[in-house]
C-alpha positions as CSV (number, residue, x, y, z in Angstrom):
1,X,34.8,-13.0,47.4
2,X,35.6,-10.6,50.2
3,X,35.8,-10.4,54.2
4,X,35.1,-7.5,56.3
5,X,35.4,-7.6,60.4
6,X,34.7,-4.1,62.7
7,X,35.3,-3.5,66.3
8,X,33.4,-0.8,67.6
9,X,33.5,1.2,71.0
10,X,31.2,3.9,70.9
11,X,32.8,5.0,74.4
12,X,36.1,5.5,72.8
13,X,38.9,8.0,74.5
14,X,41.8,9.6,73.5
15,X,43.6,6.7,74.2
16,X,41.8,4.2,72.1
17,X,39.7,3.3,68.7
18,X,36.1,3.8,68.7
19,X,36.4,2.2,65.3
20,X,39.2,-0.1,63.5
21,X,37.5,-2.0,60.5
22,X,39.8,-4.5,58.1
23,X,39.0,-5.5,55.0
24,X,40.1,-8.1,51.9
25,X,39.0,-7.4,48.8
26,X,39.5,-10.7,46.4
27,X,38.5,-10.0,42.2
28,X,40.0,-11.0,39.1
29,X,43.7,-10.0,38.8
30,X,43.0,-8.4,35.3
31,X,39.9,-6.1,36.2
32,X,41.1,-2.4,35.9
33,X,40.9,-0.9,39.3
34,X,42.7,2.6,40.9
35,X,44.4,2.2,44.5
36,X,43.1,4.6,47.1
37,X,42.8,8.3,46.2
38,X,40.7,11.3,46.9
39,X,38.4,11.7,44.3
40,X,38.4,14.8,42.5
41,X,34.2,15.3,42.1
42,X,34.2,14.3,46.3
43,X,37.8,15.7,47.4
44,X,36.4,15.0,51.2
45,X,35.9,11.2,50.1
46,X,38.5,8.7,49.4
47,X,39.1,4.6,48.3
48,X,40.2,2.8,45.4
49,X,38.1,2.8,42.7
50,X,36.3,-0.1,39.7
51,X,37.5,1.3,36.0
52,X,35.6,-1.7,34.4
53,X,34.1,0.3,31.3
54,X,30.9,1.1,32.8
55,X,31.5,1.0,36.0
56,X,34.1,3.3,36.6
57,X,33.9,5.0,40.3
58,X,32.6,2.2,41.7
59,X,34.0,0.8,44.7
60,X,34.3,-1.8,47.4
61,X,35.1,0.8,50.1
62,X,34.5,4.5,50.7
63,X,35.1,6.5,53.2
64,X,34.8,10.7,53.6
65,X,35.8,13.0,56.5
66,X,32.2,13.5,56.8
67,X,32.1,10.7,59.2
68,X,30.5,7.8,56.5
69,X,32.0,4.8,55.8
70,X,30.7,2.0,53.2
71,X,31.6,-1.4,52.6
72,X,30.0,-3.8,49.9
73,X,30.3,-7.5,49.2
74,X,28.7,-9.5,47.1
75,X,25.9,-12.4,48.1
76,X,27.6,-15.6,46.6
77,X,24.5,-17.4,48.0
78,X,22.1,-15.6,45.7
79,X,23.6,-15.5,42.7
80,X,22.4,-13.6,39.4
81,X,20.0,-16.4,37.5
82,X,17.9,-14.0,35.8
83,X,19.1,-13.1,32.0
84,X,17.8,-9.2,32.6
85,X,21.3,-7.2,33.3
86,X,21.6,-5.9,36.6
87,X,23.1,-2.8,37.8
88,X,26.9,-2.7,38.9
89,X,26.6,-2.8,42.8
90,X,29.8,-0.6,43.3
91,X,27.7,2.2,42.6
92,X,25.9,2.0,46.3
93,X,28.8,2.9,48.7
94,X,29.9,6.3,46.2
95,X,26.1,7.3,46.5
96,X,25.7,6.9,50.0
97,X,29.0,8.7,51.5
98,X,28.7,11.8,48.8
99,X,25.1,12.3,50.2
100,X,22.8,13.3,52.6
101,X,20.9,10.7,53.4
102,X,21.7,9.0,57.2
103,X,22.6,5.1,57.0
104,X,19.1,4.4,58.0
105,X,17.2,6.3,55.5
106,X,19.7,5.2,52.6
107,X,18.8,1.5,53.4
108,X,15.5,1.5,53.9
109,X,14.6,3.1,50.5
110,X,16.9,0.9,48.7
111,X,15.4,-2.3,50.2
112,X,12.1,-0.9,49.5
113,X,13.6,-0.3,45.5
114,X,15.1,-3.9,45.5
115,X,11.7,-5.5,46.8
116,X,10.0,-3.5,43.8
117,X,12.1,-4.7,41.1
118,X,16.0,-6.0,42.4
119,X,18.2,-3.9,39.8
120,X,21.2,-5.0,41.6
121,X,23.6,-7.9,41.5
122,X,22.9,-9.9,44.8
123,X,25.2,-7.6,48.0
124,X,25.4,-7.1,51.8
125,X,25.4,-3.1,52.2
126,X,27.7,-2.2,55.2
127,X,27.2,1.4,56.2
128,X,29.5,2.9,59.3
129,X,28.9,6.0,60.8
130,X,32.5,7.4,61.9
131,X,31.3,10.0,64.9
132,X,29.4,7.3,66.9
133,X,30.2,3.8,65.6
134,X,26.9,2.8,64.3
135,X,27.1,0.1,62.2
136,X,23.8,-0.6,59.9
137,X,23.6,-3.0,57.1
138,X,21.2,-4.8,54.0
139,X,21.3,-7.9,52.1
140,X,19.7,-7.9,49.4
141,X,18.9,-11.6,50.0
142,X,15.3,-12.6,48.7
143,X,14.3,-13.3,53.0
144,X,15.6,-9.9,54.0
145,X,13.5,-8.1,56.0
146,X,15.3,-4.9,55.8
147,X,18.2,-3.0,57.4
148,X,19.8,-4.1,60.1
149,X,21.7,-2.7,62.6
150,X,24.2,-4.3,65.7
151,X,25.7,-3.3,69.3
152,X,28.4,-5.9,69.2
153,X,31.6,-4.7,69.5
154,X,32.9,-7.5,67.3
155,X,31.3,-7.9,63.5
156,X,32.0,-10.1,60.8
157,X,30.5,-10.9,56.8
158,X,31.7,-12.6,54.2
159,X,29.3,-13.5,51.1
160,X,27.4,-16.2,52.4
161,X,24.9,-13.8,53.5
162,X,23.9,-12.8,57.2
163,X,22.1,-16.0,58.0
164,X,25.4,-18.8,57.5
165,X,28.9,-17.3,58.1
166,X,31.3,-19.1,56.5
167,X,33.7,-20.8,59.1
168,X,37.3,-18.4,58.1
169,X,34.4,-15.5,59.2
170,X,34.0,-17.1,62.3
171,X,37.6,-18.1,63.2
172,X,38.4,-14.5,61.6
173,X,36.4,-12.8,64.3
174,X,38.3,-14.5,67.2
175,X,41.6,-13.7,65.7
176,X,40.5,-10.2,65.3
177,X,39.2,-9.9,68.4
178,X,42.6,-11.0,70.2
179,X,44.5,-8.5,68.1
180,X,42.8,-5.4,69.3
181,X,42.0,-6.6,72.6
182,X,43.1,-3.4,75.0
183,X,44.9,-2.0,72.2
184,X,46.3,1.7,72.8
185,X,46.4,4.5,70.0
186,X,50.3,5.3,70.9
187,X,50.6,1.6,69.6
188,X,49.3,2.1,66.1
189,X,52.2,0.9,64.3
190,X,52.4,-2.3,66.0
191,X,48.3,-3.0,65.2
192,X,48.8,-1.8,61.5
193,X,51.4,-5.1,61.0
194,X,49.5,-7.2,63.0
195,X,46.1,-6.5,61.1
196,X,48.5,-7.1,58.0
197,X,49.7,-10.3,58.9
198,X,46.2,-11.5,59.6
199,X,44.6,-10.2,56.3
200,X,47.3,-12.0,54.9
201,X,46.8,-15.5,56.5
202,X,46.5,-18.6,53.7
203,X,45.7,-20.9,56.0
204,X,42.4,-22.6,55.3
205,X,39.1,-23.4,58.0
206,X,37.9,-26.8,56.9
207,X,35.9,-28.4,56.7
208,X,33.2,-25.6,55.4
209,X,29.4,-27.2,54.5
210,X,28.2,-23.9,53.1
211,X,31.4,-22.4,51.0
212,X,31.8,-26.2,49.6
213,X,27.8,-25.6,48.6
214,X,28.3,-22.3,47.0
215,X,31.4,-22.9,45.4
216,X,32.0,-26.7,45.2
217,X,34.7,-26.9,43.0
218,X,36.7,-24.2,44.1
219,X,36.3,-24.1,48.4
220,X,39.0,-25.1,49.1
221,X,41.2,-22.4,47.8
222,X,38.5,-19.8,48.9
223,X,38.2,-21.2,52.4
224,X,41.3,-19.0,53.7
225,X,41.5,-15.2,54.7
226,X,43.7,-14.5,52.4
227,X,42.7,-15.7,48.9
228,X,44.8,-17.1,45.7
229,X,43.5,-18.9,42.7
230,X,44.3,-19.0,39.3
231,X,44.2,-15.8,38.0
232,X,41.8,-14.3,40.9
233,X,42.6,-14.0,44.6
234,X,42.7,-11.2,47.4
235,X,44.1,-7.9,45.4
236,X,43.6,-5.1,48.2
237,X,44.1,-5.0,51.7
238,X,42.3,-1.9,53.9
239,X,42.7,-0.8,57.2
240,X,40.4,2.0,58.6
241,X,41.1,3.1,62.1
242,X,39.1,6.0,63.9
243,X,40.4,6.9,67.3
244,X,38.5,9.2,70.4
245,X,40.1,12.1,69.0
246,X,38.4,11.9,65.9
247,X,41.7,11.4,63.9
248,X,41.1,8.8,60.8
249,X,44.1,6.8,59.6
250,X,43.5,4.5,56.5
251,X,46.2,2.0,55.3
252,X,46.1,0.0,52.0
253,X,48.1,-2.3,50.4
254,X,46.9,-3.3,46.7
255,X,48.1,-6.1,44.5
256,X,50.0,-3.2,41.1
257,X,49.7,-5.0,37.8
258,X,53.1,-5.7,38.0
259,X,52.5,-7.8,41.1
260,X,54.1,-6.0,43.5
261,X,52.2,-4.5,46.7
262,X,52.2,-0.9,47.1
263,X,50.9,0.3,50.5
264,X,49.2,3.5,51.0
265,X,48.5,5.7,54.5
266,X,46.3,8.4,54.5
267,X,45.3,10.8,57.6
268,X,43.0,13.0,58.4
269,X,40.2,14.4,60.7
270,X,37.1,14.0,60.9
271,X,34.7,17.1,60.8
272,X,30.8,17.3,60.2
273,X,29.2,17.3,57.5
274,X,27.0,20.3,56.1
């Protein structure tokens, strides 16, 4: 399980965010995984990384200088049924900020690949683009009709799909929104804690029809923000905020495997890519 909400204002000055996109990541507490780094094939790119044996440089969120961002969840609504393996969907955020390819393009050939013969485990594909605050995104959900793309300046998902939000999505995106309502750059620090505090809310939006469907014997404990269960709950929280002056800060706070919380800032600027 994982949550994702973006503001974007592509009209964005040097006084405020044309981005700010905050993120849980929830897995099993045991599953190797690296904090946030610069990777050394990709030194422009940088986010914590899967070491599952064979799966290692996946991740759940990328981002590079370029100006491309990526953000994957899985689709609890779809799960894996078949008994063929499937490929580790981690993979699809490295591949698309280390290349070429615009959001668009990227998405469109691999819905037309997962129509042809779906290799992945069931995702929603978030793809930002970091100069103008595009936001385009794919299920991989058996009814998709392909990418997608929005103008809101408030976005949500979870992994109930695009169709049903879960209800902590929707309450999520009204506590969100007040946060950064009229926020400033110079007040940065401030929004970092704030953003904190709210990826770090347990309390629980009940009752939920669609998270009690998917997951009926768990909901309860997977119907907060903030996720613990036994022995799987929220590890990593990221904060990615892109201001009119083209300056990127990134904050994480990851869950170490001796249970402590080590946060993370990184800085840099954006430039274009070749």
């Amino acid at each position: 399980m994982c949550i994702l909400f973006i503001y974007r204002n592509p009209d964005a000055n040097s006084e405020s965010y044309r981005l700010i996109v905050v993120s849980n990541r929830e897995e099993d507490f045991k599953r190797p995984t690296l904090p946030a780094h610069y990777w050394v094939n990709h030194p422009q790119c940088f986010g914590g990384t899967d070491m599952e044996p064979g799966k290692e440089g996946g991740t759940w969120l990328g981002v590079s200088v370029t100006g491309k961002a990526g953000v994957i969840l899985n689709l609890s609504s779809e799960a894996n049924s078949s008994d063929i393996p499937k490929q580790g969907r981690g993979f699809l955020v490295p591949n698309f900020i280390t290349s070429q390819d615009s959001a668009i393009a990227y998405l469109d050939k691999l819905h037309k690949q997962n129509k042809e013969n779906s290799v992945y485990n069931p995702f929603v594909l978030i793809l930002m683009n970091l100069h103008n605050a595009d936001i385009n995104y794919l299920s991989s959900s058996k009814t998709s009709t392909g990418p997608c793309s929005s103008q809101d300046s408030i976005l949500g998902f979870g992994n109930s799909g695009l169709d049903i939000s879960y209800k902590k999505v929707n309450a999520g995106k009204e506590i969100f929104k007040s946060i950064i309502n009229n926020v400033k750059v110079s007040e940065q620090t401030n929004l970092v804690d704030k953003l904190l505090t709210f990826l770090k809310s347990k309390e629980r939006y009940l009752p939920d029809p669609e998270l009690q469907r998917q997951s009926p014997k768990r909901y309860k404990e997977l119907s907060s923000i903030f996720v613990v269960t036994e022995g799987y709950g929220t590890r990593t929280h990221s904060i990615l905020l892109v201001n009119g002056n083209n300056e990127i800060t990134f904050v994480e706070e990851t869950l170490m495997p001796d249970l402590t919380w080590k946060r993370q800032t990184f800085s840099n600027k954006l430039i274009h890519g070749t």
